[in-house]
MARMIVO-934855 format. One record per residue (C-alpha): residue number from 1; chain; x, y, z. Coordinates in nm, 3 decimals. Example, Ala and Ser with C-alpha at 12.3 -4.5 7.8 and 13.67 -1.06 7.14 Angstrom:
+-----+-------+---------+---------+---------+
:  nr : kette :       x :       y :       z :
+-----+-------+---------+---------+---------+
:   1 :     A :   1.230 :  -0.450 :   0.780 :
:   2 :     A :   1.367 :  -0.106 :   0.714 :
+-----+-------+---------+---------+---------+
//
This chain:
+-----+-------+---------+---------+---------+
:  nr : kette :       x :       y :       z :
+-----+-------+---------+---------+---------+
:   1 :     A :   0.235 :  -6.045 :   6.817 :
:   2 :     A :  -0.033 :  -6.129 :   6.544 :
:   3 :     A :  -0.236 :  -5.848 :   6.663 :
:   4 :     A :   0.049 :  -5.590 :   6.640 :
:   5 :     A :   0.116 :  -5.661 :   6.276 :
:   6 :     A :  -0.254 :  -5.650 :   6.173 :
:   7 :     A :  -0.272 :  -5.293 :   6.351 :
:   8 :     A :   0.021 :  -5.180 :   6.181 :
:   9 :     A :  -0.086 :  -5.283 :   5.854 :
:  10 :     A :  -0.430 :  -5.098 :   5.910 :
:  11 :     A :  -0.199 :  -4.785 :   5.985 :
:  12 :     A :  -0.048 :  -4.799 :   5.706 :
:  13 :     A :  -0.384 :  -4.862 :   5.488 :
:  14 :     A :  -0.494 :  -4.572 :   5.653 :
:  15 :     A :  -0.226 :  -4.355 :   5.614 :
:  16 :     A :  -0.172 :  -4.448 :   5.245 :
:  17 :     A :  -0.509 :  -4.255 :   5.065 :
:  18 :     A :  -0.439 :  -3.971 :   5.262 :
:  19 :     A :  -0.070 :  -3.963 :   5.106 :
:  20 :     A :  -0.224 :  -4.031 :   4.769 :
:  21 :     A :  -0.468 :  -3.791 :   4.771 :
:  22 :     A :  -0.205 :  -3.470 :   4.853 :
:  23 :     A :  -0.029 :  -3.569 :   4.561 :
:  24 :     A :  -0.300 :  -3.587 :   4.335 :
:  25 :     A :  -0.437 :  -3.280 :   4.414 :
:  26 :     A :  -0.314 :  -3.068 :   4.138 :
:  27 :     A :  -0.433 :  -3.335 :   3.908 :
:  28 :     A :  -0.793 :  -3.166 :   3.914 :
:  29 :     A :  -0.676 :  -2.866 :   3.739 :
:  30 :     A :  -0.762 :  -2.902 :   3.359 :
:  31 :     A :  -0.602 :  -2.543 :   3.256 :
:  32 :     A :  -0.341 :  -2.515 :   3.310 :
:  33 :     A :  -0.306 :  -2.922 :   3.292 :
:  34 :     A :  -0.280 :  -3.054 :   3.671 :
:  35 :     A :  -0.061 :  -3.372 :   3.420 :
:  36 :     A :   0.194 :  -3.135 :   3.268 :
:  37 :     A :   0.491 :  -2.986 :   3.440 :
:  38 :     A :   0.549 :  -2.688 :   3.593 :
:  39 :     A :   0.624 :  -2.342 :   3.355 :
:  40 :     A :   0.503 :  -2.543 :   3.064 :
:  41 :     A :   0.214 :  -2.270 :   3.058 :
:  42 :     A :   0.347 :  -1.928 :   2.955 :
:  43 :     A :   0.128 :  -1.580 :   2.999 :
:  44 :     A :   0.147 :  -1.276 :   2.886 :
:  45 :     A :   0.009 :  -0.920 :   3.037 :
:  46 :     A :  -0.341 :  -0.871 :   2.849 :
:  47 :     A :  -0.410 :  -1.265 :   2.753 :
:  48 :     A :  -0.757 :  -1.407 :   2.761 :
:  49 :     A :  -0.681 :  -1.685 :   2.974 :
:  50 :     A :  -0.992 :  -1.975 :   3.091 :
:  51 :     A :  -0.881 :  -2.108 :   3.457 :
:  52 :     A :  -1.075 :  -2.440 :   3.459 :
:  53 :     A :  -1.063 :  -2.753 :   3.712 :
:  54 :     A :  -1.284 :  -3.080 :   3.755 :
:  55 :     A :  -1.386 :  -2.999 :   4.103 :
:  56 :     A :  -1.257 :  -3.254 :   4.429 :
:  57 :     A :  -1.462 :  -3.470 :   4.640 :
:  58 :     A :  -1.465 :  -3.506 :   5.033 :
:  59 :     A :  -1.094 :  -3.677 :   5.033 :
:  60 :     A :  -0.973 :  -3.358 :   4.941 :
:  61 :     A :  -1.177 :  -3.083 :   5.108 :
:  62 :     A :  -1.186 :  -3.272 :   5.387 :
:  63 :     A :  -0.801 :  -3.271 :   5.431 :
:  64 :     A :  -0.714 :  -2.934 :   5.293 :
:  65 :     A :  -1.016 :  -2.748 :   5.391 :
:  66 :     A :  -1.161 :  -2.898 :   5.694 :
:  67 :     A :  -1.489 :  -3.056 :   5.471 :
:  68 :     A :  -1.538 :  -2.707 :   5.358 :
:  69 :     A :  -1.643 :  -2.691 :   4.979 :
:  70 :     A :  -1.680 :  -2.246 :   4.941 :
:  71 :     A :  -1.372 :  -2.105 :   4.845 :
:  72 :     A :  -1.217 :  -1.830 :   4.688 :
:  73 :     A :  -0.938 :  -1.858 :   4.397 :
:  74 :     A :  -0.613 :  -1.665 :   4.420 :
:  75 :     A :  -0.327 :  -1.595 :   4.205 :
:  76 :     A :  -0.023 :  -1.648 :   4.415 :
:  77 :     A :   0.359 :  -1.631 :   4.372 :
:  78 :     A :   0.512 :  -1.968 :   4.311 :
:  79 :     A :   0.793 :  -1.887 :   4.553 :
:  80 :     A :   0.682 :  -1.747 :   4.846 :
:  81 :     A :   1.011 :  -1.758 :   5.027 :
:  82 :     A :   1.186 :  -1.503 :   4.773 :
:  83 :     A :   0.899 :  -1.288 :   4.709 :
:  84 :     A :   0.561 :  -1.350 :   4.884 :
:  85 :     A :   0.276 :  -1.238 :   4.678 :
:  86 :     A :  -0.101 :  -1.335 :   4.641 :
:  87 :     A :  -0.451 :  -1.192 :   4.494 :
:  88 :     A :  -0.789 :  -1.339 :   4.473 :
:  89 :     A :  -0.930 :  -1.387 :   4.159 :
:  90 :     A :  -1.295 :  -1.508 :   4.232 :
:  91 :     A :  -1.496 :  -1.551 :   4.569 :
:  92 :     A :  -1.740 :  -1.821 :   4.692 :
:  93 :     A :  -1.627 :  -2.076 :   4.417 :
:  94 :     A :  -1.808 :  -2.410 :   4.520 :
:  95 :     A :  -1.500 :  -2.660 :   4.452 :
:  96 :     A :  -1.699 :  -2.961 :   4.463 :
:  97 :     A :  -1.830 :  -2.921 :   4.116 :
:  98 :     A :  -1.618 :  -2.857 :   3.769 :
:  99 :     A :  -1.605 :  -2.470 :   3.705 :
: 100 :     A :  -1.411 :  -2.259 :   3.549 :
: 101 :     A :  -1.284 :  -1.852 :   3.529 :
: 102 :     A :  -1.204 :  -1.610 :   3.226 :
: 103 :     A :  -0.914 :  -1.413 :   3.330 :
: 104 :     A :  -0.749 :  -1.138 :   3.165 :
: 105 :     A :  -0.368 :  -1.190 :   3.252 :
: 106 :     A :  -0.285 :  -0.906 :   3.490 :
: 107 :     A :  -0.026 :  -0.877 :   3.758 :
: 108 :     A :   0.093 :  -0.512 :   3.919 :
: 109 :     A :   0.472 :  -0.371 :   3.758 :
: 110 :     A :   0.615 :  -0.410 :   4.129 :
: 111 :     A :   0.561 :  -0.809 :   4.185 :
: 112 :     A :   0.635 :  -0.850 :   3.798 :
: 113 :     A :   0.932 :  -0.702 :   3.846 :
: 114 :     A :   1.046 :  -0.926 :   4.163 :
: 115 :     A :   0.935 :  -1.278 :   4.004 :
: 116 :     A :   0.803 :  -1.421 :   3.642 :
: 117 :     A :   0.661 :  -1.770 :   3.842 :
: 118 :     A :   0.322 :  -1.777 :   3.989 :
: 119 :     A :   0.040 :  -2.031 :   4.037 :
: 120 :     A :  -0.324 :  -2.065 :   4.114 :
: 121 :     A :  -0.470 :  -2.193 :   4.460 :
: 122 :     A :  -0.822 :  -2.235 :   4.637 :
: 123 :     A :  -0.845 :  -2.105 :   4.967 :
: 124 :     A :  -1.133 :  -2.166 :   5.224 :
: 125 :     A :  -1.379 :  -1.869 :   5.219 :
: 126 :     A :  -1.313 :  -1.672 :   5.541 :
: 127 :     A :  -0.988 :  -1.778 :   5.555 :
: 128 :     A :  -0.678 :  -1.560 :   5.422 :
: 129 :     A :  -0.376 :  -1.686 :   5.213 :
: 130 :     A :  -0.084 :  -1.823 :   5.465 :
: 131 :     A :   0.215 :  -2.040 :   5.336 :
: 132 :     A :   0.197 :  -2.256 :   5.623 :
: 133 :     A :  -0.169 :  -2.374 :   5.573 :
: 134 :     A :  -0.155 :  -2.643 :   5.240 :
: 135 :     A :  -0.393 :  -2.601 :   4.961 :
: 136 :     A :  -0.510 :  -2.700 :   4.589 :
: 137 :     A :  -0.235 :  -2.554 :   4.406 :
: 138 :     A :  -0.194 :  -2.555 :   4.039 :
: 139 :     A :   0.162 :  -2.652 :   3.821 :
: 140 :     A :   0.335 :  -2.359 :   3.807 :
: 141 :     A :   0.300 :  -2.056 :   3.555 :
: 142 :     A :   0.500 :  -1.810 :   3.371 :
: 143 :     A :   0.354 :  -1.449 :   3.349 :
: 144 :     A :   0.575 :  -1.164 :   3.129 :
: 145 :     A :   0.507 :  -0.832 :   3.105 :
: 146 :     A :   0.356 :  -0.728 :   2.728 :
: 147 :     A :   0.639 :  -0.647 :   2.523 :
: 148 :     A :   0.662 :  -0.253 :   2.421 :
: 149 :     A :   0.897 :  -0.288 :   2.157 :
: 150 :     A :   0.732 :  -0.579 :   1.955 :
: 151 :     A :   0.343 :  -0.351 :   2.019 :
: 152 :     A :   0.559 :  -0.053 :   1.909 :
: 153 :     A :   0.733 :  -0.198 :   1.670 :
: 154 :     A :   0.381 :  -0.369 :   1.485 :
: 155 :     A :   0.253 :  -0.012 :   1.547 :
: 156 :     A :   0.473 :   0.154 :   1.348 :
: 157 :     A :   0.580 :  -0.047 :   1.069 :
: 158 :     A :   0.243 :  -0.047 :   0.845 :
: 159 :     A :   0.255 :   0.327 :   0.843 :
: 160 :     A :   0.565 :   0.395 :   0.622 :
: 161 :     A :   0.483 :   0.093 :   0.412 :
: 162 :     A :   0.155 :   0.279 :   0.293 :
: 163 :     A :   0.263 :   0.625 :   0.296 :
: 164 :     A :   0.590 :   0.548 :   0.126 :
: 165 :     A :   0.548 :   0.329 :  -0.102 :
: 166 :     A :   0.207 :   0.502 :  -0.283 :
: 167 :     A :   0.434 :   0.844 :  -0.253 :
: 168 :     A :   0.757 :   0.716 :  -0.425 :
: 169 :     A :   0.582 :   0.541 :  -0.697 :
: 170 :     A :   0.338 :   0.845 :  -0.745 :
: 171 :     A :   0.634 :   1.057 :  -0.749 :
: 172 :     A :   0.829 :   0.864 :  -0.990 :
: 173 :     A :   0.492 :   0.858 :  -1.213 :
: 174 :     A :   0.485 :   1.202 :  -1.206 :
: 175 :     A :   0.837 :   1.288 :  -1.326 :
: 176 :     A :   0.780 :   1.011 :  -1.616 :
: 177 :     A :   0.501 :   1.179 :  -1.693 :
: 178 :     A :   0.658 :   1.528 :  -1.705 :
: 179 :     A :   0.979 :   1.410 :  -1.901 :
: 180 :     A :   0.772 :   1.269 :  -2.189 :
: 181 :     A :   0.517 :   1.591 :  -2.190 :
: 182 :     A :   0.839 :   1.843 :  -2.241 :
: 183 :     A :   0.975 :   1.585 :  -2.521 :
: 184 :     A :   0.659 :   1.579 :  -2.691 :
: 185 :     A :   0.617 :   1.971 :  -2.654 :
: 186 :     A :   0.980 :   1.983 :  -2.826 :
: 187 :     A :   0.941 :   1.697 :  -3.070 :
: 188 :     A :   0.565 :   1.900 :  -3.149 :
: 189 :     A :   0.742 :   2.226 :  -3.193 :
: 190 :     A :   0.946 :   2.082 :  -3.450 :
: 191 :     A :   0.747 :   1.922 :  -3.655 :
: 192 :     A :   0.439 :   2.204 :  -3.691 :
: 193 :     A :   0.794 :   2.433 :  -3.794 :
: 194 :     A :   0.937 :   2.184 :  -4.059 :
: 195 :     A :   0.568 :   2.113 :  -4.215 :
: 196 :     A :   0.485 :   2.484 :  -4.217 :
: 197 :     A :   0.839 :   2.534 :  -4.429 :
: 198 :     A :   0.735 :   2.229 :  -4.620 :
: 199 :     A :   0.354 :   2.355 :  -4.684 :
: 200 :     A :   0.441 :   2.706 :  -4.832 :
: 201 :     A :   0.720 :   2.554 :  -5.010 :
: 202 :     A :   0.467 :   2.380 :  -5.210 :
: 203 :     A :   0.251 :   2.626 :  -5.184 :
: 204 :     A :   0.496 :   2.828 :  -5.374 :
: 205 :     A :   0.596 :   2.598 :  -5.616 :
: 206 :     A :   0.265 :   2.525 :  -5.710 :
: 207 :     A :   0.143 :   2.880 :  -5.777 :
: 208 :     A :   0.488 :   2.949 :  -5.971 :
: 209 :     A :   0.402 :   2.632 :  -6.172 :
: 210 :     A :   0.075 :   2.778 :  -6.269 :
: 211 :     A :   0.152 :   3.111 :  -6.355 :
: 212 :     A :   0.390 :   2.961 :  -6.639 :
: 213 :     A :   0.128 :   2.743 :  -6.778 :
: 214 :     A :  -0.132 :   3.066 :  -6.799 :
: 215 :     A :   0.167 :   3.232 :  -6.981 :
: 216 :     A :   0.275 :   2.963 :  -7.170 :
: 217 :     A :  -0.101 :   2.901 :  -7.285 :
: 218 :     A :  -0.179 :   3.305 :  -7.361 :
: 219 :     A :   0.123 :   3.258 :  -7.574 :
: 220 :     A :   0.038 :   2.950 :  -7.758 :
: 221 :     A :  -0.311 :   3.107 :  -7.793 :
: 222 :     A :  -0.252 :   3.400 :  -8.034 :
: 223 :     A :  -0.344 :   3.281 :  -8.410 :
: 224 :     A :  -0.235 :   3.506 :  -8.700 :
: 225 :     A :  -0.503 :   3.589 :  -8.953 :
: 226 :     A :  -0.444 :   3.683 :  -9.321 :
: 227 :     A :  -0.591 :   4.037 :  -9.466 :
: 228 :     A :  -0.539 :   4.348 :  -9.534 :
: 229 :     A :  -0.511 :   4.457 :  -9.176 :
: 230 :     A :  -0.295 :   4.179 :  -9.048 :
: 231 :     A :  -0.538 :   4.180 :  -8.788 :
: 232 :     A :  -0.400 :   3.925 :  -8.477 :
: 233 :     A :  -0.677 :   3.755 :  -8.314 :
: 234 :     A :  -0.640 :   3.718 :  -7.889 :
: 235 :     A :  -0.737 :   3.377 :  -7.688 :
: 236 :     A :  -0.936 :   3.649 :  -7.511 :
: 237 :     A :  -1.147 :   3.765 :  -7.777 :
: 238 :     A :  -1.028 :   4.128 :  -7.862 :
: 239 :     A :  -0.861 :   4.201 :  -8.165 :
: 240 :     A :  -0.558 :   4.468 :  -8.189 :
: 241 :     A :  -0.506 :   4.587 :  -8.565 :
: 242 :     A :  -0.127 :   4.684 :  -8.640 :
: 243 :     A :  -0.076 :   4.951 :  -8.915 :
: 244 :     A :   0.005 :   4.896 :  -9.245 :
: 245 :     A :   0.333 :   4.953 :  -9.393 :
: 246 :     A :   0.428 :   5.213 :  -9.605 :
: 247 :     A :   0.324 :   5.215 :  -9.926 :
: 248 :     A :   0.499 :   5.329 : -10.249 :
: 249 :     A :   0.470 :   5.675 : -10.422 :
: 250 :     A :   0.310 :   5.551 : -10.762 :
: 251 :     A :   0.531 :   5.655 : -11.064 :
: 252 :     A :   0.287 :   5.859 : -11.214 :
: 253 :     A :   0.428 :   6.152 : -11.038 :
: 254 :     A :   0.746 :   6.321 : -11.143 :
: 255 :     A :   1.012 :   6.428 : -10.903 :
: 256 :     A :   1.145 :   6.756 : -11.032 :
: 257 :     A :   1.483 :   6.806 : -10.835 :
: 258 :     A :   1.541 :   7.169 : -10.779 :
: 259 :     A :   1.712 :   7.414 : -11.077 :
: 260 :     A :   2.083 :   7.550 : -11.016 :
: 261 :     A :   2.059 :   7.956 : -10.986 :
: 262 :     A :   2.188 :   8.136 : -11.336 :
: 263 :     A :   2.510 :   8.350 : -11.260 :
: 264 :     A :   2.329 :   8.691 : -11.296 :
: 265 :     A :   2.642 :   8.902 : -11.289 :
: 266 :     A :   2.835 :   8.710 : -11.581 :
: 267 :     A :   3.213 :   8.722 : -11.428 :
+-----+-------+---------+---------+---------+
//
């Protein structure tokens, strides 16, 4: 009876690693994180994504790939019952040791269409991928599809900003700039008119002014001096002599009026 127990407790010591270590398995994966849940990792179509893992010892290869450490890494579909889909990524991996893989996300339109939830695996080299056969699978992924209104949308806005913008303030510059020119043109216009009445007014006023002082001044020149002549000396240095008046008949002369005719006939 002793001897029963101890065998079944060796069974179960036994049994117990093995249990352990097909739990633990997806532990080895550092990215994405064998520790976090599944879906916490989220891809999109065109990401630079770095696949790494610490590598597993003979407790695991031995159990999931018969003590073989070559294998090839696959990107397969986390459900394979709904939609069944898988695609290697890298051959003759040696799993033993840490490694990783730089991956550009990429999955075909069709399978994108039919599921978002896929995973990574290791698969023995030689050996093709088969639901039935367990293997080192990673937590679970989420891979969208790249988003054509967000790349069309960041595409497109920084055009009008720089073309518009520049265009309407240019625009508005320009009409400023026209509104002030026909002002000035005006406000010009008016002015050179006004000051050109203004400048011959003066003009005018000036000359009139002097002509009455040279006339005033010939006047005010002219100096009267005494003689015989009455001779009136000019500001201009010529001399005009007037006449003299009449003089008196002297009174030495006798007027003898004329004699009445004699009546010849004596009626």
């Amino acid at each position: 009876m002793a001897k029963l127990a101890w065998v079944w407790l060796l069974l179960i010591s036994i049994s117990q690693p093995a249990q352990s270590d097909e739990e633990n398995a997806s532990q080895n994966w550092l990215n994405p994180n064998g520790h976090d849940e599944n879906f916490k990792d989220i891809y999109t179509i065109g990401d630079p994504v770095t696949i790494r893992w610490t590598g597993w010892d003979s407790a695991y290869t031995d159990y999931y790939m018969d003590s073989k450490t070559i294998a090839n890494l696959y990107l397969t579909s986390w459900n394979s019952s709904d939609y069944s889909y898988s695609r290697i990524l890298a051959s003759t991996v040696n799993i033993s040791k840490s490694g990783y893989y730089d991956w550009k996300v990429y999955v075909e339109d069709e399978p994108l269409s039919q599921t978002s939830e896929y995973d990574f695996t290791f698969i023995a080299d030689g050996e093709s991928y088969s639901t039935d056969i367990d293997h080192f699978y990673s937590p679970g992924i989420l891979i969208h599809p790249q988003s054509t209104t967000s790349s069309s949308t960041s595409g497109t806005t920084p055009s009008p900003t720089s073309t518009t913008v520049p265009t309407t303030t240019s625009k508005a510059a320009s009409s400023s700039t026209d509104g002030l020119s026909t002002g000035g043109k005006a406000g010009i216009g008016i002015g050179v008119g006004i000051g050109g009445v203004a400048l011959l007014s003066a003009l005018g006023f000036l000359l009139l002014r002097r002509r009455r002082r040279q006339s005033s001044q010939e006047v005010t020149g002219l100096t009267e001096v005494s003689g015989p002549s009455s001779v009136f000396a000019l500001s201009d240095g010529f001399s005009q002599e007037t006449k003299p008046p009449p003089q008196e008949l002297s009174t030495g002369y006798q007027v003898v009026p004329p004699a009445e005719l004699s009546s010849a006939s004596g009626r």
